[in-house]
C-alpha positions in Angstrom: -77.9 -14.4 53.4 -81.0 -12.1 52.6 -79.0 -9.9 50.3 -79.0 -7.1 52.2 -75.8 -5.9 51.1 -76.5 -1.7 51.2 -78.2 -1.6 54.3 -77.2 1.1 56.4 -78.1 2.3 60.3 -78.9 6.5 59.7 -78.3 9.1 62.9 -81.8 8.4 63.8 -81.6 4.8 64.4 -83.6 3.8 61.4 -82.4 1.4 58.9 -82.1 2.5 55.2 -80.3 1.5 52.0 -76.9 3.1 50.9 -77.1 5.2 48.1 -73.7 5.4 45.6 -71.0 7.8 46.5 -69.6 8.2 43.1 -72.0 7.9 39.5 -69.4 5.3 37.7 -70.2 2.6 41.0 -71.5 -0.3 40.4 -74.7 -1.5 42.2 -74.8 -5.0 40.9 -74.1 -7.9 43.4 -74.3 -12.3 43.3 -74.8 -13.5 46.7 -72.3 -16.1 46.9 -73.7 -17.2 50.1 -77.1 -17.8 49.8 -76.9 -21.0 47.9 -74.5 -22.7 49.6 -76.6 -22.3 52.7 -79.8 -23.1 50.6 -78.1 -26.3 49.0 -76.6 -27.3 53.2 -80.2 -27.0 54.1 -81.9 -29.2 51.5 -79.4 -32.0 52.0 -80.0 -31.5 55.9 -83.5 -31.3 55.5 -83.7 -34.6 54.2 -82.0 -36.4 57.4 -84.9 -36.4 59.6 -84.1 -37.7 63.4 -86.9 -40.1 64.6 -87.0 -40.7 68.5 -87.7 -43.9 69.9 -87.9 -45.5 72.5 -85.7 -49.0 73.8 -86.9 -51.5 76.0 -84.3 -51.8 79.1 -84.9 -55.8 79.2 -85.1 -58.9 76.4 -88.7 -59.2 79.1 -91.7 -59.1 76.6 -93.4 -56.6 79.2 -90.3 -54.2 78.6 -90.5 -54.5 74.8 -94.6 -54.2 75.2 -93.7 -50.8 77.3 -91.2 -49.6 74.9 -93.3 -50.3 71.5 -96.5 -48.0 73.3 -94.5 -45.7 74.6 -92.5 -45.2 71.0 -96.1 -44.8 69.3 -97.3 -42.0 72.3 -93.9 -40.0 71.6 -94.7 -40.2 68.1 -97.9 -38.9 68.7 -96.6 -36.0 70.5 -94.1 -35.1 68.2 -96.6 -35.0 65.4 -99.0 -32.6 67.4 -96.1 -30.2 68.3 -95.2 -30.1 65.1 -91.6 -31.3 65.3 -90.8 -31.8 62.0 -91.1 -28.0 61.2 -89.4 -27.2 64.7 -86.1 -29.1 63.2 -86.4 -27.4 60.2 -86.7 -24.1 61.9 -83.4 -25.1 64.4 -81.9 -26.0 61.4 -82.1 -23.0 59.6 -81.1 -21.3 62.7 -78.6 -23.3 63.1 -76.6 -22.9 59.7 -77.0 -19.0 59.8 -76.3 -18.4 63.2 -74.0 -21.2 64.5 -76.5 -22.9 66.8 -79.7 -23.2 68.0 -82.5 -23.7 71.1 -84.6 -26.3 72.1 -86.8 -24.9 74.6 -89.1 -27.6 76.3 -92.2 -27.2 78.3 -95.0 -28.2 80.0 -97.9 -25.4 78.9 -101.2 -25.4 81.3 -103.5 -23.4 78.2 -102.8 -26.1 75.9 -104.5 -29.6 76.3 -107.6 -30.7 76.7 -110.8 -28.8 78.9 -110.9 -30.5 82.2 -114.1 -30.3 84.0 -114.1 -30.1 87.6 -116.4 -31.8 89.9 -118.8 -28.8 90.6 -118.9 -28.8 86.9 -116.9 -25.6 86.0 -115.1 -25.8 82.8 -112.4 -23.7 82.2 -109.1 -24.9 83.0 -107.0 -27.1 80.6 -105.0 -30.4 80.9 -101.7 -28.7 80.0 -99.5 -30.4 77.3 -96.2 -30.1 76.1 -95.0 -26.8 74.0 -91.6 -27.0 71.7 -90.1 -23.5 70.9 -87.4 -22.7 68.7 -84.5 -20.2 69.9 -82.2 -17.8 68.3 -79.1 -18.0 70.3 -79.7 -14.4 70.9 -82.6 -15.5 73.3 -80.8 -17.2 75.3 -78.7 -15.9 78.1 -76.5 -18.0 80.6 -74.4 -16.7 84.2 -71.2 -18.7 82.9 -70.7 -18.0 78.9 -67.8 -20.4 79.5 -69.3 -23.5 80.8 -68.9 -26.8 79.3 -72.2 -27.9 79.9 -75.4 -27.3 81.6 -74.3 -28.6 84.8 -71.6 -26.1 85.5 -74.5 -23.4 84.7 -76.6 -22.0 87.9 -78.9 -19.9 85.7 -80.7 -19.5 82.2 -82.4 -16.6 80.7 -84.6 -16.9 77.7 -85.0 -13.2 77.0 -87.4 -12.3 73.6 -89.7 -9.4 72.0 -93.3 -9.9 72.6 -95.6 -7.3 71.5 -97.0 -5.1 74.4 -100.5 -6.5 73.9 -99.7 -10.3 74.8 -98.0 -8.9 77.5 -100.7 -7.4 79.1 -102.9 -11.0 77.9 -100.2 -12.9 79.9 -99.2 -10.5 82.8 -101.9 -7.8 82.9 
């Protein structure tokens, strides 16, 4: 996809670029696959899932319940961004095969909650959406059908030693 056609791995681990073996090669390449994927994303990008929310009666309590609670998961999806998170599964998704939803609850993000000494400091929490390569994610059955016949999930990904240390210490 990135037209990295040359690339090699050297003896010392470090990626390079091939050089030609012969003078009469040719060095000249189209990358066929590049816009077919390109073209498959803009026609995806433009089907845009929008969740909502149903009311479970005809009562006009349940459809009063359903109508706010459709405008606050709008509201959340606008401040985490969901819009670019689908584009980024997306793309994942057409070079890779698939792709991660990782959902959860964050205690640094939200609002500053004041205690009642008056210490300020800690935060609301509120929901975080990450994007994951399916080379993240690890699972103890590779076989199962479905989540439920999976005991355990690993999301396994480079962070830089420094936010490490910020997190962990």
């Amino acid at each position: 996809m990135a037209g990295e056609q040359f690339s090699v791995i050297d003896f010392r681990g470090e990626v390079g670029e091939s050089e030609m073996d012969y003078a009469w090669q040719q060095r000249q390449v189209y990358n066929h696959i590049a816009p077919i994927v390109e073209t498959r994303l803009a026609k995806l990008g433009r089907v845009r899932p929008q969740m909502s929310v149903r009311p479970s009666s005809n009562d006009e309590s349940d459809v009063r319940t359903a109508k706010v609670c459709s405008k606050l998961l709008a509201s959340s999806c606008e401040r985490v961004k969901l819009d670019e998170k689908i584009t980024d599964a997306t793309t994942l998704s057409e070079m890779m095969g698939c792709a991660f939803y990782k959902i959860s609850w964050d205690t640094r993000l939200g609002r500053e909650v004041i205690s009642e000494s008056g210490e300020a400091g800690a935060k609301s929490g509120d929901v975080r959406v990450e994007v994951c390569s399916p080379y993240e994610i690890f699972v103890d059955n590779p076989f199962a059908n479905g989540l439920s016949e999976v005991q355990s999930i690993i999301h396994a990904k480079r962070m830089h030693k420094a936010d490490i240390h910020m997190l962990w210490g």
